[in-house]
C-alpha positions as CSV (number, residue, x, y, z in Angstrom):
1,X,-8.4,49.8,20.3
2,X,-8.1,51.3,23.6
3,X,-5.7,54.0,24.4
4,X,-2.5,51.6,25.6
5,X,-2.2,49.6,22.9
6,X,-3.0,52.8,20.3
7,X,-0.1,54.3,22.3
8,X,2.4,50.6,21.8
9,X,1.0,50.5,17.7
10,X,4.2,50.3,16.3
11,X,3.6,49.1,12.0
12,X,-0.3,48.1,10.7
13,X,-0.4,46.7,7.6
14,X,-3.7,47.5,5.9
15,X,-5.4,45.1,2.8
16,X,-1.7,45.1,1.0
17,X,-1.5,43.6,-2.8
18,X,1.5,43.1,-3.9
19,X,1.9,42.0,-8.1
20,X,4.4,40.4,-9.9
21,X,5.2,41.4,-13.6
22,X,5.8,38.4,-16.1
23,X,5.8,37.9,-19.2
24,X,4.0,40.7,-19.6
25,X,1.2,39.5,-17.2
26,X,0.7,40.6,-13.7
27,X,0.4,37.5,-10.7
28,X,-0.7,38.7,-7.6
29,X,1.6,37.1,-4.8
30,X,0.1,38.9,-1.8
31,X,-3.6,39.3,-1.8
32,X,-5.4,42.1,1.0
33,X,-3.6,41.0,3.8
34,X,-4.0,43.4,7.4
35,X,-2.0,42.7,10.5
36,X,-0.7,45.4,13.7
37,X,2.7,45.2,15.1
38,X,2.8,46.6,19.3
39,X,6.0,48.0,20.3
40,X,8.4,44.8,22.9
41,X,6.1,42.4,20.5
42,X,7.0,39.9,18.1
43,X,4.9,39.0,15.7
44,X,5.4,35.6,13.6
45,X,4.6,34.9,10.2
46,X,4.6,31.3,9.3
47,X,4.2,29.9,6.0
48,X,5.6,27.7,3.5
49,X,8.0,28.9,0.5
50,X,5.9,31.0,-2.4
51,X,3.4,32.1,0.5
52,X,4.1,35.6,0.1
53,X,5.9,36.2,3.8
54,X,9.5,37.2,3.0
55,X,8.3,39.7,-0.1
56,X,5.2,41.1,2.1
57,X,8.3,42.2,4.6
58,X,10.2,43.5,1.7
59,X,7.3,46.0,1.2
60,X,7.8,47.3,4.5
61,X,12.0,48.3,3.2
62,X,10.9,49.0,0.2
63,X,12.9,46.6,-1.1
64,X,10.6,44.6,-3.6
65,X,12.1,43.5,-6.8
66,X,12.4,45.7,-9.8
67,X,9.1,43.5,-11.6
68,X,7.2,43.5,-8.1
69,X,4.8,46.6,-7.4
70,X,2.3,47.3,-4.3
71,X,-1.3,47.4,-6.1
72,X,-3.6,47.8,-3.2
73,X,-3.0,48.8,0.8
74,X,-1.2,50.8,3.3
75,X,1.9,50.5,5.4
76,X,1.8,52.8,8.1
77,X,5.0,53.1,10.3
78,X,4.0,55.0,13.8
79,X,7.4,54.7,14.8
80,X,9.5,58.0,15.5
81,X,12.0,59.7,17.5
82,X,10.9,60.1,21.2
83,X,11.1,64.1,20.4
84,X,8.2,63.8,17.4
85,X,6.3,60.9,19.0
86,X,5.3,63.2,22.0
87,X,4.8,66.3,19.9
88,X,2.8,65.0,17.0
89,X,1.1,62.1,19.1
90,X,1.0,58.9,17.9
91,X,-1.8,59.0,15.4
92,X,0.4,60.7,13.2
93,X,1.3,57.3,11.2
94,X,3.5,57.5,8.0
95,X,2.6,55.6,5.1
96,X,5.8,54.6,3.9
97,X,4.5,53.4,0.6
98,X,4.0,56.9,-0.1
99,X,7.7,57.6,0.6
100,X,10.2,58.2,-2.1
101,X,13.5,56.6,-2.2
102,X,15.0,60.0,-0.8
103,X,12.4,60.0,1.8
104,X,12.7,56.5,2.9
105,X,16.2,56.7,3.6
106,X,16.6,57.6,6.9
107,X,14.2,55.2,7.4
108,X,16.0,52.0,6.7
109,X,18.3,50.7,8.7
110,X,17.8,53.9,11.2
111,X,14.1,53.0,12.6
112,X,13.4,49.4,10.5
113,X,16.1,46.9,10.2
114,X,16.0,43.8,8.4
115,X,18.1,40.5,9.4
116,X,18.3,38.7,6.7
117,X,18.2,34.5,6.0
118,X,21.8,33.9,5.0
119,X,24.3,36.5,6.3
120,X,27.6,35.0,4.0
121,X,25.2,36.5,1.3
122,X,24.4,39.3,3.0
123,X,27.9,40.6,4.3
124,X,30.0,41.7,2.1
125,X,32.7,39.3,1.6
126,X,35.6,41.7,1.4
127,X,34.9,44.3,4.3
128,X,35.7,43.3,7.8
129,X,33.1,42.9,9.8
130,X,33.4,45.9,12.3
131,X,33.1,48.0,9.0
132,X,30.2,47.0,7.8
133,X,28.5,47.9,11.4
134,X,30.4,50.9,11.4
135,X,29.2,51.9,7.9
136,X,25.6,52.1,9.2
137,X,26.6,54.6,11.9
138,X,28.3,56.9,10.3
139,X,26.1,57.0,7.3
140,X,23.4,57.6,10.1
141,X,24.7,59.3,12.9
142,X,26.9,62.2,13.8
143,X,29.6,60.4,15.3
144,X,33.5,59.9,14.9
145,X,34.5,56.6,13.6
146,X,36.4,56.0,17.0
147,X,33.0,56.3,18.8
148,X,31.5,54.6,15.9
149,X,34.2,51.7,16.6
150,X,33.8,52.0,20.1
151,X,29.7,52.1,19.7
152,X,29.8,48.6,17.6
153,X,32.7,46.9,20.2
154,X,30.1,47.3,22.3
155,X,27.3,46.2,20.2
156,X,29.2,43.0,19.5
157,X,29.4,42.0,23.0
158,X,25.9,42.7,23.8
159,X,25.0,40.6,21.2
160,X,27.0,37.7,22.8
161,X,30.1,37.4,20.6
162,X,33.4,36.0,22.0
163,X,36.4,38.0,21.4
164,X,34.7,41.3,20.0
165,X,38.1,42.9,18.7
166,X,39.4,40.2,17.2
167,X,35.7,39.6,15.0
168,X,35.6,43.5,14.5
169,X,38.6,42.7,12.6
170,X,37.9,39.5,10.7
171,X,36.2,38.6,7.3
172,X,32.9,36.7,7.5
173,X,34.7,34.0,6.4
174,X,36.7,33.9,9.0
175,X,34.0,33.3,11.6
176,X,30.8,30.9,12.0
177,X,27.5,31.0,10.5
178,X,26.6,31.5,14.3
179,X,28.9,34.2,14.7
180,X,28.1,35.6,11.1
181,X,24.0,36.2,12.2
182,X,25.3,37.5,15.3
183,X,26.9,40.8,13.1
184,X,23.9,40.9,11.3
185,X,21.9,41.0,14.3
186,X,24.4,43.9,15.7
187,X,23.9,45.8,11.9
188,X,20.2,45.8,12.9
189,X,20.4,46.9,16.3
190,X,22.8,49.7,16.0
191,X,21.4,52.7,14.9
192,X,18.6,51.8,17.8
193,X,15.5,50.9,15.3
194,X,11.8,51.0,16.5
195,X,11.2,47.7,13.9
196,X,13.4,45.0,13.4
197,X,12.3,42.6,10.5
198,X,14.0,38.9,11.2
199,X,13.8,37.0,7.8
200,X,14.1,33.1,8.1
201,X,17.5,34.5,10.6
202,X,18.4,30.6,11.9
203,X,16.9,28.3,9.2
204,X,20.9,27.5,8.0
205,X,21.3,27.1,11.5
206,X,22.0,24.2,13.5
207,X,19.6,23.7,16.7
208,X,21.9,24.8,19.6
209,X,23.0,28.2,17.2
210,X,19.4,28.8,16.5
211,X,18.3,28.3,20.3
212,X,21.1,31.2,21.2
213,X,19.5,33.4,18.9
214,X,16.4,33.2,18.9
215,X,17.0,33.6,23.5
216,X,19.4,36.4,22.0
217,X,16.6,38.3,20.2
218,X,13.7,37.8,23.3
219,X,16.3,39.7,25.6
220,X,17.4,42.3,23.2
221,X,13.2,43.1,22.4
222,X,12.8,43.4,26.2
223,X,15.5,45.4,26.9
224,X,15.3,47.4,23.8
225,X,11.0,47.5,23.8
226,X,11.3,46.9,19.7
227,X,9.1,45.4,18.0
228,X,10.1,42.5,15.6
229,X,8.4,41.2,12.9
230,X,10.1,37.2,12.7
231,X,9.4,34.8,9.8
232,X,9.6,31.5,9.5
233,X,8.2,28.3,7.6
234,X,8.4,26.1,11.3
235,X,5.9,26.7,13.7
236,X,8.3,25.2,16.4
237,X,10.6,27.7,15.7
238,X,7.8,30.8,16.0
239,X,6.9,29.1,19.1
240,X,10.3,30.0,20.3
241,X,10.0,33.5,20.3
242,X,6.8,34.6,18.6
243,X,3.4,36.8,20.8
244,X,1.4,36.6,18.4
245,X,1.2,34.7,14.9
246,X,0.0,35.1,11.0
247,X,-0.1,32.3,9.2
248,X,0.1,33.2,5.0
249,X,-1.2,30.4,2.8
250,X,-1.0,31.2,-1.2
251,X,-0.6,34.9,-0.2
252,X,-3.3,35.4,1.9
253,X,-3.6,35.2,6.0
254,X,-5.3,32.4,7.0
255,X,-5.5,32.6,10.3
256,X,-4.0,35.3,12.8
257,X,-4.1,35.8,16.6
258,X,-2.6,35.1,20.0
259,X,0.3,32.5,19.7
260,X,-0.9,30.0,22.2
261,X,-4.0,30.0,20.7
262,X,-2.5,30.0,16.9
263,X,-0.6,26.7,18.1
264,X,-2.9,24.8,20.4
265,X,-6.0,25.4,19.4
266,X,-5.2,25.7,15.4
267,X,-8.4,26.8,12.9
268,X,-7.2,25.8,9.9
269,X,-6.3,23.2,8.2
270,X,-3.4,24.5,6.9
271,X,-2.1,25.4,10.1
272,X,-3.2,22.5,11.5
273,X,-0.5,20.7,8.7
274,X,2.2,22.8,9.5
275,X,2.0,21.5,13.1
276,X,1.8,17.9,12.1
277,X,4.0,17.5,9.6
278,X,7.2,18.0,12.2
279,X,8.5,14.6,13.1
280,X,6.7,14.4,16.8
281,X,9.0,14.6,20.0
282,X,6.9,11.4,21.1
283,X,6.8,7.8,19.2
284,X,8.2,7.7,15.9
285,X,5.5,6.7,13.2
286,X,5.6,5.5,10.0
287,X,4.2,8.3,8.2
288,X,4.5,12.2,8.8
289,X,1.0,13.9,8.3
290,X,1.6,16.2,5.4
291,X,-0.1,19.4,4.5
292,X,-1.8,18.5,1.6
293,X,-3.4,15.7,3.7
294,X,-4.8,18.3,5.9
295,X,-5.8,20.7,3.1
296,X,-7.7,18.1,0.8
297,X,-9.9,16.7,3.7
298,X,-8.4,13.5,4.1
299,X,-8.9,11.3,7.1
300,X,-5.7,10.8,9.6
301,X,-5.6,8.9,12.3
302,X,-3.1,10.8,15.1
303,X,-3.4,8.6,17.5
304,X,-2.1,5.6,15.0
305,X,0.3,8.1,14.1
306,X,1.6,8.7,17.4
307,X,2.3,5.1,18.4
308,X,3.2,3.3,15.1
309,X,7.1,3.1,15.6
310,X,9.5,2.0,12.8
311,X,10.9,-1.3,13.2
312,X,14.6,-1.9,13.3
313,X,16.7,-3.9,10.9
314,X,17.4,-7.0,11.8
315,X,19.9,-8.2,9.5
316,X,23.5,-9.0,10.9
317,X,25.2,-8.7,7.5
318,X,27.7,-5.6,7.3
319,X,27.9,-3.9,4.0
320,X,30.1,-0.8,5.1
321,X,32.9,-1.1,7.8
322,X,35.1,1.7,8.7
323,X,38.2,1.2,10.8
324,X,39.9,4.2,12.5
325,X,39.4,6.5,9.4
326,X,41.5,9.9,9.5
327,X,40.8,12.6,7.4
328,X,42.6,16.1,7.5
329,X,43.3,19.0,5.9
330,X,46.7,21.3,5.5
331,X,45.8,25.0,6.9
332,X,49.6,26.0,6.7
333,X,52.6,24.9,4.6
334,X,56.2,26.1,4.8
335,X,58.5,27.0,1.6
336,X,58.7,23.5,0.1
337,X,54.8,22.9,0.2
338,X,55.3,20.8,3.4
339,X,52.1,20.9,6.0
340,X,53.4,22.5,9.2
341,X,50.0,23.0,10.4
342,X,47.1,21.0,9.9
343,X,43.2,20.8,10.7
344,X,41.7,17.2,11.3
345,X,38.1,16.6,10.3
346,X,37.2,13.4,10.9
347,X,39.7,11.6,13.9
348,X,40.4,8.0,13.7
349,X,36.8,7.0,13.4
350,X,35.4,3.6,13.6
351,X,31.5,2.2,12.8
352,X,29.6,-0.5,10.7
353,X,27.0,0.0,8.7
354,X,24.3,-2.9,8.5
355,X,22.3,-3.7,5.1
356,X,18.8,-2.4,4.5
357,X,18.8,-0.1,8.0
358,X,19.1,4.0,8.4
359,X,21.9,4.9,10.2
360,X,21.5,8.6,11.3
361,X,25.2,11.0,12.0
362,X,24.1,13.5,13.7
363,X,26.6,16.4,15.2
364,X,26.3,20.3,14.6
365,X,28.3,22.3,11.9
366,X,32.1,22.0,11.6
367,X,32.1,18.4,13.2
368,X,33.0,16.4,10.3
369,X,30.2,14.6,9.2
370,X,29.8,15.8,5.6
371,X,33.5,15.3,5.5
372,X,33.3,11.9,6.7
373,X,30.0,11.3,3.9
374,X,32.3,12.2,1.4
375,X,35.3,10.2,2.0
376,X,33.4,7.1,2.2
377,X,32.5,7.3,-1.0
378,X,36.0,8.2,-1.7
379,X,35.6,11.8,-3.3
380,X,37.4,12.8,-0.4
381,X,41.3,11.0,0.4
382,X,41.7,9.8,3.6
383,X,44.7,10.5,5.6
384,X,44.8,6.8,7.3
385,X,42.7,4.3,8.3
386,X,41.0,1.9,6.3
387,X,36.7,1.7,3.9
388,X,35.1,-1.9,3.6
389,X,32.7,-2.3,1.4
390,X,31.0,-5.4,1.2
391,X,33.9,-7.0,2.3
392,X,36.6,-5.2,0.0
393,X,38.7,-2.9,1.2
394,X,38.5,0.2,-1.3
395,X,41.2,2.4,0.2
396,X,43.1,2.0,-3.0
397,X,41.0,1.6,-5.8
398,X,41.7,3.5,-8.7
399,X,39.5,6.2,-10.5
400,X,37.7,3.3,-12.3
401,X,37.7,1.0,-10.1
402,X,35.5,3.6,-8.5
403,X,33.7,4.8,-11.1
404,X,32.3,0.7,-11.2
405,X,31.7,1.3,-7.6
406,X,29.8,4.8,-7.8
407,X,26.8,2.3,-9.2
408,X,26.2,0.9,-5.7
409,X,27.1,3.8,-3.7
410,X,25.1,7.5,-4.1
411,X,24.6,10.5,-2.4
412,X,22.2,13.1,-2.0
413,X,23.4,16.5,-1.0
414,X,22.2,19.4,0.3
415,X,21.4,22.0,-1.7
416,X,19.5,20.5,-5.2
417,X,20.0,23.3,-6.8
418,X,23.9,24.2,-7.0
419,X,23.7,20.3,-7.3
420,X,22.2,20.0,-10.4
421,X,23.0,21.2,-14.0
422,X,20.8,24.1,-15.1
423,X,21.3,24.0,-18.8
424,X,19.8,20.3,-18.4
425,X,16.3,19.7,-18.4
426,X,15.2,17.4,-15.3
427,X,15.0,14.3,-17.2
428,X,18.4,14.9,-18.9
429,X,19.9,14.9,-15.0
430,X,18.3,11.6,-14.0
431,X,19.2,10.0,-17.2
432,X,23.1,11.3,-17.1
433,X,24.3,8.5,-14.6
434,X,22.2,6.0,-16.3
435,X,23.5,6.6,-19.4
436,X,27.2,6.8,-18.0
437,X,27.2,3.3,-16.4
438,X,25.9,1.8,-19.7
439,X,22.5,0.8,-18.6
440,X,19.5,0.2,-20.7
441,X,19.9,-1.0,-24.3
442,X,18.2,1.9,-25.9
443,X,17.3,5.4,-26.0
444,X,13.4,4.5,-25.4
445,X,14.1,1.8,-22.6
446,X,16.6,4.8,-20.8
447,X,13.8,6.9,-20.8
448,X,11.2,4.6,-20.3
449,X,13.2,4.2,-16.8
450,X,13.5,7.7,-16.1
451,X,9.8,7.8,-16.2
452,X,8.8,5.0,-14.1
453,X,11.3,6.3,-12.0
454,X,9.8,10.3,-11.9
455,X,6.5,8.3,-10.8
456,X,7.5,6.9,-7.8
457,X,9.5,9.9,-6.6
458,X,6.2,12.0,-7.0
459,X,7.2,14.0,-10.5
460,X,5.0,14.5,-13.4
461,X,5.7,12.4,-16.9
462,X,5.1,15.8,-18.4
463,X,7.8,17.8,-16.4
464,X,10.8,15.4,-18.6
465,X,11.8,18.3,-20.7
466,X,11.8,21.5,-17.9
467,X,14.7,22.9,-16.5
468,X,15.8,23.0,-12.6
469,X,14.7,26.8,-12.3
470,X,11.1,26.0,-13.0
471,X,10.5,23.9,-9.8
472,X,10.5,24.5,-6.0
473,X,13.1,23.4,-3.8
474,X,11.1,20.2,-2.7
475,X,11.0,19.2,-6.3
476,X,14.0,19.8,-6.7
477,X,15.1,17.7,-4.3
478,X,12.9,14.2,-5.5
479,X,14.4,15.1,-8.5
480,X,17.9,14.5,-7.2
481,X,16.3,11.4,-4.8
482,X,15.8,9.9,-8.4
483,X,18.9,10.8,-9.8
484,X,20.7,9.1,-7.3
485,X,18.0,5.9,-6.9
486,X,18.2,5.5,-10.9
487,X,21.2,3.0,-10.3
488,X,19.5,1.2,-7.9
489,X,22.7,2.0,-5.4
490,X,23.0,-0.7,-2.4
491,X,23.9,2.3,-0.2
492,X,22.9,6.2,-0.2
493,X,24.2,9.2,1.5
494,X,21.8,11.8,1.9
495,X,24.1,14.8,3.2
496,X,21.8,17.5,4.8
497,X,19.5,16.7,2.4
498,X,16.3,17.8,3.8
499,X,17.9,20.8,6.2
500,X,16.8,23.6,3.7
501,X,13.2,22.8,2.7
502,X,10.2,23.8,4.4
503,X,8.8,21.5,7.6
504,X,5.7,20.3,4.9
505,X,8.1,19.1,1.8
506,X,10.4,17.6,4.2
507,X,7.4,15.6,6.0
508,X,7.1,14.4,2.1
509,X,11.0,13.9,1.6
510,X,11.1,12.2,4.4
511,X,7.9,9.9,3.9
512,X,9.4,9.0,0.1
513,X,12.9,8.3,1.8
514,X,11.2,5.8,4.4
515,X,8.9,4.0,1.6
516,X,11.4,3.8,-1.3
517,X,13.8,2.3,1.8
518,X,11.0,0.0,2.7
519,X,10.4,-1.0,-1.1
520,X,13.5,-1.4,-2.5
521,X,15.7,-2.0,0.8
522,X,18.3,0.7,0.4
523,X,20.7,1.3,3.0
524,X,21.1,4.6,3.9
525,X,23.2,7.1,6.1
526,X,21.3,10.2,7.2
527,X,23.2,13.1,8.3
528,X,22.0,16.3,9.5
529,X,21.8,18.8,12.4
530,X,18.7,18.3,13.6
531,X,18.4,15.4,15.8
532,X,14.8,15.3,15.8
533,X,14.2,14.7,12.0
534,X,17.7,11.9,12.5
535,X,15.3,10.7,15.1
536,X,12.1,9.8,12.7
537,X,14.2,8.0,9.9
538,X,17.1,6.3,11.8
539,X,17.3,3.1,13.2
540,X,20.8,3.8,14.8
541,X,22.5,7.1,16.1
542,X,25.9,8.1,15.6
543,X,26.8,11.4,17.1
544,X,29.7,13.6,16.0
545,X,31.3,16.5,18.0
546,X,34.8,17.8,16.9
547,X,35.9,14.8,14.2
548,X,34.8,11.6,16.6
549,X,31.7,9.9,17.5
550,X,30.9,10.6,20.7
551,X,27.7,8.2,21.3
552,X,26.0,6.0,19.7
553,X,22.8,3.4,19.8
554,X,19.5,3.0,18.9
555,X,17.7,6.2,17.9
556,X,15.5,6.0,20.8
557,X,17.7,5.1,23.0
558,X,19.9,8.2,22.2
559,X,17.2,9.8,22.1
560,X,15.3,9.5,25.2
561,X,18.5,8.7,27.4
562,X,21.7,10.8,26.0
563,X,24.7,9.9,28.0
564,X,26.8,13.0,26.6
565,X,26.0,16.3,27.5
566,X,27.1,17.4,24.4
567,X,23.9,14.9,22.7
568,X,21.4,16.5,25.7
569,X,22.7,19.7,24.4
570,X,21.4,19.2,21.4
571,X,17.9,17.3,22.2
572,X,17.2,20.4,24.7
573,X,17.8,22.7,21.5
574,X,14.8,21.1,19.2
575,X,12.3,23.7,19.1
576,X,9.4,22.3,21.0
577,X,5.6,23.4,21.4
């Protein structure tokens, strides 16, 4: 190491263990991994859920959970006051493993910060949001909470937020997801850390929030000469913003080095899978390249991958026509419970949807289009307009007249685990509409079905009697792909349903989504953020800004010529290598 970068060496991890207490038995989830952090340097670390990223960070805080220990390593923080760093030099490292709770306290949140992955969880939901920022000053400077208010006005416009005041003063439920990682960001910066640690900070992001952050965070390291420590599961995202990358497979650091060379000139296999299973930003193919592909040695053709394209549905026939659909919602009413004010959510829209293709609605957060998912299949009421399906108008149909209906139409939603029951075992779940709609004439035939069903989703016989908690999100998720698939539905919503999982189980989601269409030939409406994954599983585009569709075509044609700015907004935001 010569004498400029020992002078920049900001954090160096050295051969850290970290265990896990279950059970009685100890797991190891991190296993002797080493890595240098250099002062206006950002370091990623990529890897899928379960790889040991986020808890190898936690270390750092000392935050690990009450059954988690460090076993094995060192932590050594060389980051101090400009006072102590000239006088002691900066060889004079601190292990902060060796640091009591006492002693690590001025520490955290002082010289490290952490920015954590969902900030409505991580503000506190009845503190306004200047006080929170506040708090943090006070408890670690000498300063008057004028100055302190002053300090974090300040703070909050630096970071980019509109109308500082009027957020100091709001609940985080009052203000976006955007704006909410935008505090959080603030909360890290303002007691002027050496380290800022940037958990997973945009994946509930959409694309054009998590392009302004991630730009925020480059300026603020360059101005600021920090160091920041970013993880992530996408390698286009760390490509954003990362110098250098680590990528952690089963605990362990596969492969570490420069960035450019990390993600064009890949090692690994397992990095090599985390960069092909992202739907490409040329040709659509069949089949996303999956890590497990990659890792087991099997033979893929890329250049078959890159110029296979779906094929279009062809068929005329309409199954689902909506006609100038309004849906609103009261946000004031006077003495008598009459609306005075009200928000509209989806505004007088208007579409067809043909049988047996993917039609992708694509539109960033707040525009309506889980509202509008929801209202077609009527659990949502609509203000006016007017729901054809196959023909029938089912506007008024009663509860049961529904309930009938609910056989042919299904959704997916977003999160499969507030989705799901967890005092019922997985096979319980996928039996439960089954069983409500009066199918199958016995016990053993119902879960004879369920079975067959598990198969072709990808889940184990075996795993019948195990409960939600004992599976990973991607499992999760096929097992709600069969719960709504059990009915053989005509039509199926899938509402964000892949935005939370890592890049290599959404390659698989994705891949099961496109077969089981190709199979069976479901209909489906694909909604989500992220334009790029609408891209690979759509035939058609709607997009959604504000309540109404604002374009609309063939998914390449949307694609690779937007007319709306709004559209080339958000195709510039994809995260590209």
């Amino acid at each position: 190491m010569n004498q400029n970068e020992q002078d920049n060496l900001l954090l160096e991890v050295k051969d850290l263990c970290i265990d896990f207490a279950n059970d009685g038995k100890e797991r190891r989830v991190v296993d002797h991994i080493s890595y240098k952090l250099y002062r206006g340097r950002t370091l990623g670390i990529v890897g899928e859920s379960g790889s040991g990223k986020s808890v190898s960070s936690m270390a750092i805080m000392g935050l690990l959970h009450k059954n988690g220990h460090v076993s094995e390593g060192e932590i050594l923080f060389y980051g101090m006051h400009a006072d102590e760093f000239y006088r002691n030099g900066p060889a004079n490292a601190i292990d902060l493993l060796k640091l009591n709770e006492k002693q690590l306290r001025p520490y955290r949140g002082s010289r490290i910060s952490m920015i954590f992955q969902e900030p409505m969880t991580s503000l506190n939901p009845v503190q306004k949001c200047g006080a929170q920022v506040v708090e943090m000053l006070l408890l670690h400077e000498e300063m008057s909470k004028s100055e302190a208010k002053k300090r974090v006005i300040e703070l909050f416009n630096e970071v980019l937020l509109p109308r500082p005041e009027k957020i100091f003063d709001s609940y985080p439920h009052e203000i976006s997801g955007g704006q909410k990682q935008r505090v959080m960001i603030a909360m890290a910066l303002v007691c002027n850390p050496d380290l800022i640690i940037a958990d997973e900070p945009t994946t509930a992001l959409d694309v054009t929030v998590q392009k302004t952050i991630l730009d925020l965070l480059r300026q603020l390291k360059e101005r600021h000469n920090i160091g920041i420590i970013f993880i992530s599961h996408d390698l286009g995202v760390i490509a954003q913003i990362a110098d250098d990358v680590a990528v952690m497979y089963q605990g362990q650091i596969v492969e570490q080095g420069d960035a450019d060379q990390i993600l064009h000139n890949p090692q690994h296999p397992y990095t090599k899978g985390l960069l092909a299973c992202r739907p490409p930003q040329e040709g659509r193919p069949l089949h996303l390249p999956t890590v497990s592909e990659f890792l087991n040695g099997e033979t893929i053709d890329f250049n078959e991958a890159e110029t296979a394209t779906a094929t279009p549905n062809q068929d005329p026939e309409i199954l689902l026509s909506v006609k100038d659909l309004e849906v609103t919602y009261p946000l004031k009413r006077n003495l008598f419970g009459k609306t005075t004010r009200k928000l509209t959510a989806v505004d007088h829209v208007s579409f067809d949807v043909h049988k047996g293709e993917t039609l992708g609605l694509v539109g960033e957060s707040g525009c309506g289009k889980s509202t509008l998912g929801r209202t077609l299949l009527r659990l949502l009421d609509s203000a006016s307009g007017n729901i054809i399906y196959d023909g029938t108008s089912i506007d008024h149909y009663t509860p049961n007249q529904m309930r009938s209906l609910r056989s042919k139409m299904q959704i997916i939603f977003q999160d499969p685990y507030s989705s799901l029951n967890p005092r019922l075992t997985i096979g319980q779940a996928i039996l439960e509409p089954y069983k409500r709609h009066n199918k199958g004439k016995s016990a053993a035939e119902q879960k004879a079905k369920v079975l067959e069903l598990m198969q072709q989703v990808g889940l184990e016989p075996e795993w019948y009697n195990r409960y939600p908690h004992e599976f990973s999100g991607g499992q999760r998720q096929r097992v709600c792909i069969a719960r709504a698939l059990i009915l053989r539905p005509e039509l199926v919503i899938c509402d964000e349903s892949v935005s939370a999982l890592d890049v290599s189980v959404q390659a698989q989601v994705l891949n099961l989504l496109n077969d089981l269409k190709r199979q069976y030939g479901y209909t489906y409406i694909f909604i989500s953020h992220d334009l790029s994954v609408v891209r690979f599983l759509s035939d058609r585009i709607m997009v959604m800004q504000q309540g109404r569709i604002v374009e609309s075509g063939s998914a390449d044609q949307i694609y690779k010529n937007p007319q709306q700015e709004y559209t080339q907004n958000l195709i510039a935001s994809i995260p590209q290598i």
